[in-house]
N, C-alpha and C positions, 0 to 999 in steps of 0.2 A: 507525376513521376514517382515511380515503388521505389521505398529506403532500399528496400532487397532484391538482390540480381541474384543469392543462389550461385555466382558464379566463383565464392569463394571458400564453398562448404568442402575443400577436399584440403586447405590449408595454403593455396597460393593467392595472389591477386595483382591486376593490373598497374602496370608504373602509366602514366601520361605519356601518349604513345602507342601503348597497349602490349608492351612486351610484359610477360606472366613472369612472377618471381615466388619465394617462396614466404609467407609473410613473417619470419622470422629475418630475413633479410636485413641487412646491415642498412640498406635505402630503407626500407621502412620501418626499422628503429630508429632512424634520421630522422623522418619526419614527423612520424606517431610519436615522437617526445617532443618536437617545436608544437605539435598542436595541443597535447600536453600541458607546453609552455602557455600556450594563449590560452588556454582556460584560467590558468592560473593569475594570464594579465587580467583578464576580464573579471575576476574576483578581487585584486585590489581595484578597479576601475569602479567597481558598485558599491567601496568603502563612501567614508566621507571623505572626499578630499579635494581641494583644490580645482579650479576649471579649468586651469591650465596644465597639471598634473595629469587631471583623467584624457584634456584633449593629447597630449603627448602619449599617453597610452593607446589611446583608440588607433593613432598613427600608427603604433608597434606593430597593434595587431594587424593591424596590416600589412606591414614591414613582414609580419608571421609568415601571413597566407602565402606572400608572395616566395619568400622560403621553402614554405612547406610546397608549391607548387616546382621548385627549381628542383628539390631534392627527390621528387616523388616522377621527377622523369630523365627516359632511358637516354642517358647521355648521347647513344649515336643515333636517336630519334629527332634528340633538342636542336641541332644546327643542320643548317647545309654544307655543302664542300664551300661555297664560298664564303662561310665563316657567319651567315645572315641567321636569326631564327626561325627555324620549321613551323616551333608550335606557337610564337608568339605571346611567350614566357615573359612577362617582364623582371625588371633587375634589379638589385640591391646595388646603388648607388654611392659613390663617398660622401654626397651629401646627406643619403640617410644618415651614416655611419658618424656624419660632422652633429648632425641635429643630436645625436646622444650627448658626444661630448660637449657641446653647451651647454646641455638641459644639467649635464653634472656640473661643469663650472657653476652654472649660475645658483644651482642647490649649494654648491661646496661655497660660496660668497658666505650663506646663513648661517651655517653649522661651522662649532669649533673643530680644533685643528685636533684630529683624532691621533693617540699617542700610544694607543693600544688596541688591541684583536678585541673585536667587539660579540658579546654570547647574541645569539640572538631571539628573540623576545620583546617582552617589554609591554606590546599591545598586540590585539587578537590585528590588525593591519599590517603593522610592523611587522608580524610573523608569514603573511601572507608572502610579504616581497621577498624573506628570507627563503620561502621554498621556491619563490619562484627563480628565484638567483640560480637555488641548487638545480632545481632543473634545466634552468637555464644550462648551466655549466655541464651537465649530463649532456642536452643535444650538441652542445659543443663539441665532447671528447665523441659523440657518437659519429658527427659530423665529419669531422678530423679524419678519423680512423677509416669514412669514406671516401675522402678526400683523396687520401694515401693510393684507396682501391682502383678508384674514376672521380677524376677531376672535373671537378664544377667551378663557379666563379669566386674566387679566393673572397671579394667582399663578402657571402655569406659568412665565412669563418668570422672575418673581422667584426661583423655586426654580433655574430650571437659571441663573441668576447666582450664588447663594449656593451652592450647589453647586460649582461649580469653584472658589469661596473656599474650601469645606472641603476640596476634594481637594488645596488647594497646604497649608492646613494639617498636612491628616494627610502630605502627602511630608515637611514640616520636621519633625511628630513623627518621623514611622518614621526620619528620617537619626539625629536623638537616639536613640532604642530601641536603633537597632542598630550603632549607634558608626560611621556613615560620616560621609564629611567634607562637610558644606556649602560648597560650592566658590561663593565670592562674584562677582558679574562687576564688575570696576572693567574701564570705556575705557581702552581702551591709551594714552590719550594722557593721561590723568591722570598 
């Protein structure tokens, strides 16, 4: 199989489906930043860190794909009239969406009770997850703002929200792990 099809050299390309759009498109700003995202999981996943950590990541990136595949296809291609899957999409579940929120409890158990806006930094790790939050939060508004256009399955919104929750979590685990300092932001004029 050739990387290159050539069939995107005039600036459009195919949704999953096969309906052509144009690749500045609001859908593949959607996904081209989840995938994005997962580069950047996969970069804190190759730190040092934890096996239970990096196995909760791997999960994500998957959780990604599965995203990046919901968003990268034409809504009235994805279902039948009787509401069943055409392309056989699979789907972002509450229990993905539960698996974050524990993985946060059970970090938020270790680490003290945060009392201020944290800068972010500290370690070349810890900075990692900080971009990946922001990005995170970029597909999110990119997301949204599709959502608005053509509606897709409301849990993808919910996951890439709780998602950049667990990525600000895991940077305040890893500053704890790896003994760097949480640098707090108090207003200069305090």
């Amino acid at each position: 199989m050739k990387i290159y099809t050539k069939t995107g050299d005039k600036g459009t390309t195919a949704l999953f489906g096969g309906t052509r759009v144009p690749k500045h498109h609001i859908r593949i700003e959607s996904y081209g930043t989840v995938d994005e995202l997962n580069a950047h999981i996969g970069l804190i996943r190759d730190q040092k860190i934890d096996d239970t950590t990096a196995k909760v990541l791997l999960e994500i990136q998957h959780k990604l794909f599965t995203i990046g595949a919901i968003l990268a296809t034409d809504p009235e291609k994805a279902t039948l009239k009787n509401g069943k899957s055409r392309l056989n999409i699979p789907r972002i579940s509450e229990e993905d969406i539960h698996l974050l929120e524990t993985e946060m409890d059970r970090m938020n158990e270790e680490l003290p009770e945060m009392t201020h806006f944290i800068l972010p930094g500290g370690h070349q790790s810890v900075s990692f997850c900080h971009i990946a939050r922001c990005v995170c939060r970029r597909a999110e508004r990119l997301s949204t703002a599709l959502y608005n256009q053509e509606a897709f399955d409301e849990e993808v919104l919910k996951y890439l929200n709780r998602l950049s929750d667990y990525l600000f979590v895991l940077a305040r685990l890893l500053t704890k792990q790896l003994q760097a300092e949480e640098i707090k932001w108090i207003p200069e004029n305090s």
